[in-house]
N, CA, C and O of each residue as an XYZ file, in Angstrom:
340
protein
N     106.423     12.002     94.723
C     107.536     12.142     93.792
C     108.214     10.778     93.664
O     108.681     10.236     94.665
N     108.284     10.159     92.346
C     108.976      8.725     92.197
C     110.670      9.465     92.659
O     111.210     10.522     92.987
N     110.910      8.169     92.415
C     112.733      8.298     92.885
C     113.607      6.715     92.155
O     113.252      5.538     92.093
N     114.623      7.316     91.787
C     115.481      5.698     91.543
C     116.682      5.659     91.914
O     117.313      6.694     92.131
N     117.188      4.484     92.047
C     118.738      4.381     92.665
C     119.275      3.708     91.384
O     118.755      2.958     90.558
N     120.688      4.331     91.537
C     121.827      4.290     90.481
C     122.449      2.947     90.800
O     122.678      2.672     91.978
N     122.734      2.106     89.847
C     122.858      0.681     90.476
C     124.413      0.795     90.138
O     124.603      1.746     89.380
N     125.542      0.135     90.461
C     127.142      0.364     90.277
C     127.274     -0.081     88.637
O     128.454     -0.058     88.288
N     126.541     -0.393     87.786
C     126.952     -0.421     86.382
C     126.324      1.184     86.328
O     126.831      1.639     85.303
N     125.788      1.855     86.709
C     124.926      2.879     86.239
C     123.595      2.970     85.945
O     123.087      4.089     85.868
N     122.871      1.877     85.748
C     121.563      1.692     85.405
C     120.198      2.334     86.297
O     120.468      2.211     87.492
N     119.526      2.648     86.206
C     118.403      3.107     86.844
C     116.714      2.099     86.243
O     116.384      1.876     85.078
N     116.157      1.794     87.206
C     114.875      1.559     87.032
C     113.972      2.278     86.872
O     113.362      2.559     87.903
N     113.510      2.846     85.679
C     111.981      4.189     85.686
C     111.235      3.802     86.199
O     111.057      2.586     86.277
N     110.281      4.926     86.921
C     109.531      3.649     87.925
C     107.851      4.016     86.661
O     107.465      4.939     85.945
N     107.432      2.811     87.005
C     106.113      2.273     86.540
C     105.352      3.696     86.177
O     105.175      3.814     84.964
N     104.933      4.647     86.858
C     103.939      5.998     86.898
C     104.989      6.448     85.746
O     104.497      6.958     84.739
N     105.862      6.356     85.788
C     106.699      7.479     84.575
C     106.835      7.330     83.427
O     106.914      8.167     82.528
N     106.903      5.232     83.383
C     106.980      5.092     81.891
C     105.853      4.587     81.453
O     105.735      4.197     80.291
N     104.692      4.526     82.518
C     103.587      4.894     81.524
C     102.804      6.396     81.017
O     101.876      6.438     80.209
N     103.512      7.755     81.800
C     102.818      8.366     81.437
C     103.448      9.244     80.169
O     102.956     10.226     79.614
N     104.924      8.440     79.854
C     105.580      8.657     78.765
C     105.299      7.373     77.741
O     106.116      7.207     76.835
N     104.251      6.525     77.846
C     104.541      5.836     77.028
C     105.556      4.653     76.114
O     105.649      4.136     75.001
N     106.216      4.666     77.501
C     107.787      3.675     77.555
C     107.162      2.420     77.368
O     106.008      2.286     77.777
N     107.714      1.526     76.842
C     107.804     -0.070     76.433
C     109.729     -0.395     76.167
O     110.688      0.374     76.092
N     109.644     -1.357     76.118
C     110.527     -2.344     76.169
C     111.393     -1.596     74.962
O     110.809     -1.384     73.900
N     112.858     -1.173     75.124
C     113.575     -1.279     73.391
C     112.759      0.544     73.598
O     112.840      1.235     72.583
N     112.291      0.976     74.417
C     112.054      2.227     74.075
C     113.203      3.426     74.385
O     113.296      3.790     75.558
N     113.886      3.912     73.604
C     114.769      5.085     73.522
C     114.295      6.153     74.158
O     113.161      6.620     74.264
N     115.563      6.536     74.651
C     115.168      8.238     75.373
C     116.165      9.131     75.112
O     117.238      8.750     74.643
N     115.932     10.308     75.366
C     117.458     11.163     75.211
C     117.576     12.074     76.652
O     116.699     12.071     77.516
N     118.701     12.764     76.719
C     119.127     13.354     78.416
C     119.528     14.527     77.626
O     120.371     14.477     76.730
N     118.979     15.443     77.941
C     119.579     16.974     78.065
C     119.725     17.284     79.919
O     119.142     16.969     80.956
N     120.915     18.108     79.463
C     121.554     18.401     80.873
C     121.588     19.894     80.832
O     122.239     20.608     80.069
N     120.909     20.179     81.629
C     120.300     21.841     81.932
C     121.715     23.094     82.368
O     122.378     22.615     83.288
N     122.133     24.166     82.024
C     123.423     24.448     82.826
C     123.106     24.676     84.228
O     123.888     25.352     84.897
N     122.023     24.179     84.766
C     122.080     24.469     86.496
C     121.780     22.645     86.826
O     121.528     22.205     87.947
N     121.890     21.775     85.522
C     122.781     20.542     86.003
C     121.069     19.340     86.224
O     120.896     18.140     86.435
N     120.208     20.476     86.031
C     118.655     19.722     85.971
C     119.004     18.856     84.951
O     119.816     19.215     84.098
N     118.346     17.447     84.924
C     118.362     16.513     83.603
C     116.819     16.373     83.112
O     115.925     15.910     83.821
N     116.682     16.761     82.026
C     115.819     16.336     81.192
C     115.649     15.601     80.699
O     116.340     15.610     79.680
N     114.686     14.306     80.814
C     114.868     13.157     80.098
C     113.400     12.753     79.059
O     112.289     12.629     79.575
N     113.583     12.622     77.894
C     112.048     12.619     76.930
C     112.776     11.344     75.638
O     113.912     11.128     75.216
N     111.594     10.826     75.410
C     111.443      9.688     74.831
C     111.665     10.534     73.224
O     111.291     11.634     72.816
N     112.529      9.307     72.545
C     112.637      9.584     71.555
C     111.714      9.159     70.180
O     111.946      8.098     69.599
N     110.678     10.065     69.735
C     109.957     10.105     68.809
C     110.288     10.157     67.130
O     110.685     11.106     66.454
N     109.932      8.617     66.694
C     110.748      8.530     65.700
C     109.500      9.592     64.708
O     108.359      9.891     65.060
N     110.245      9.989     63.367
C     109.350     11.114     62.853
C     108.196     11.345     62.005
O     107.528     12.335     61.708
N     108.170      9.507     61.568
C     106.913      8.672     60.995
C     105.654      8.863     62.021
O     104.488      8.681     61.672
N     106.049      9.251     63.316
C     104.812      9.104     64.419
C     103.766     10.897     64.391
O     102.600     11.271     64.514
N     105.563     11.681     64.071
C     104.133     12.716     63.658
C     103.410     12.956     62.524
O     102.595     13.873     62.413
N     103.611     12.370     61.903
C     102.456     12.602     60.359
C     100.870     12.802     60.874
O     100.237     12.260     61.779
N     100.511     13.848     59.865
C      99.140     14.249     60.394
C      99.020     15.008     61.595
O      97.825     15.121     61.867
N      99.735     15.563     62.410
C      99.691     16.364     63.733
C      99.552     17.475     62.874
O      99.600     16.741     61.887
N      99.428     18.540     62.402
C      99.595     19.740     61.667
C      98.212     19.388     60.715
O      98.075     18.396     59.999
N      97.464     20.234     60.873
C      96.585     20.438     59.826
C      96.366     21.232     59.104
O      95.855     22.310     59.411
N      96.755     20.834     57.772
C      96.409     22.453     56.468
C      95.144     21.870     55.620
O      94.982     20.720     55.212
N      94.370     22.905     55.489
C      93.155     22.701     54.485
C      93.397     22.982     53.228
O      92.681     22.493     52.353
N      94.532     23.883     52.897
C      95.013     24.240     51.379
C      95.168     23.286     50.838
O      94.979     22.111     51.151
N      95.733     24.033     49.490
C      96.382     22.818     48.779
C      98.100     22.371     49.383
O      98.370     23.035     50.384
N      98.743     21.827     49.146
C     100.209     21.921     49.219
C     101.095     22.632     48.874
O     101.234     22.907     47.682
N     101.745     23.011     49.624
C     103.038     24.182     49.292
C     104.055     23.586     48.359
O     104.073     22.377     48.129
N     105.045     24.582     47.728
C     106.275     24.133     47.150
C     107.105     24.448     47.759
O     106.952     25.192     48.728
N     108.266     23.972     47.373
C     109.604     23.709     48.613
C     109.825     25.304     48.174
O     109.857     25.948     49.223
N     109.957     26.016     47.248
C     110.140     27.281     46.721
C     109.256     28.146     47.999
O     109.673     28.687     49.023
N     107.864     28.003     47.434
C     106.992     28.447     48.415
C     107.615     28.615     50.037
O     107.761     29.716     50.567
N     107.857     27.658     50.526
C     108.245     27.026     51.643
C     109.377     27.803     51.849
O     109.395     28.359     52.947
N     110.464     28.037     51.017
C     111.733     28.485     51.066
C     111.385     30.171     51.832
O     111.626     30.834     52.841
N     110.660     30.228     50.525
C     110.606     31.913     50.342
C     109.804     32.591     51.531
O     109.865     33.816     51.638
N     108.890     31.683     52.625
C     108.155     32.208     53.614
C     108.930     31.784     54.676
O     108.259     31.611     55.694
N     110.261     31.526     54.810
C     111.064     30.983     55.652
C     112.550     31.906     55.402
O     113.478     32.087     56.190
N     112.415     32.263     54.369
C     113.676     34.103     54.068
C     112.485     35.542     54.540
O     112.919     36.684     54.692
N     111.090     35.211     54.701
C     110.306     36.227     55.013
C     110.206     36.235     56.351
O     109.954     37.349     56.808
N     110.343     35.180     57.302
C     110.517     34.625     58.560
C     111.722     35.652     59.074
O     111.667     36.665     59.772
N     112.676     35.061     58.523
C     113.905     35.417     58.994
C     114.228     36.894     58.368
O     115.331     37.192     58.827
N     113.776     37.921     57.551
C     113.793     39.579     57.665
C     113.341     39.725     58.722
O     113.928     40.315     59.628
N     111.895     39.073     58.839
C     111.060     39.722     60.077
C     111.451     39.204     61.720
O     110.813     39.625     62.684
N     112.187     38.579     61.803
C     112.944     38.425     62.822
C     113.843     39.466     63.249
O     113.839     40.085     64.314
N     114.765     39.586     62.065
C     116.044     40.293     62.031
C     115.540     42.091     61.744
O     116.049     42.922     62.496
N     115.110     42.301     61.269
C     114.176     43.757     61.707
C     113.776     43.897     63.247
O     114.344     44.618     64.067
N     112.450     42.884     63.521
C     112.384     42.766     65.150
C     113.664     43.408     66.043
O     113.731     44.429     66.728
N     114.837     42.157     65.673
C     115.569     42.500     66.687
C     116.449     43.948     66.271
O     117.304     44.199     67.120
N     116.403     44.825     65.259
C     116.777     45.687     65.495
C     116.072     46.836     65.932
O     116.641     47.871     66.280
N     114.750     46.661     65.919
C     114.170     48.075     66.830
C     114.327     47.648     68.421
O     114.151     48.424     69.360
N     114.586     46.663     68.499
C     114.970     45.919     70.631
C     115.981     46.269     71.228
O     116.191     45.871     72.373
């Protein structure tokens, strides 16, 4: 298990195993979620140009209409769900 010490400005050193297996470089951003039992979560911030192409559709392209209207069909079928629960 790595470990780091809190230096009196606050700073911490990631150690080497962590920010390479996150992919950290220099100028690389992260964000902290703080768990309510006080766990910290810490994940690199992915700007949103990096996911293009992760999702694959073979169709043609949707319309924002399209898009809209299977996203009000989403949310009946949610809201039904939770009333037979």
């Amino acid at each position: 298990m790595d470990e780091a010490t809190v230096t009196a400005k606050g700073r911490i050193t990631i150690p080497k195993a962590i920010r390479r297996r996150l992919g950290l470089k220099p100028g690389s951003r992260l964000r902290f979620f703080v768990g309510h039992d006080d766990r910290v979560m810490i994940l690199p911030v992915v700007p949103v140009s990096s996911l293009r192409g992760i999702v694959k559709h073979d169709g043609p392209p949707v319309t924002i209409e399209e898009m809209d209207e299977a996203i009000a069909e989403g949310i009946v079928a949610r809201f039904e769900r939770s009333k037979d629960g």
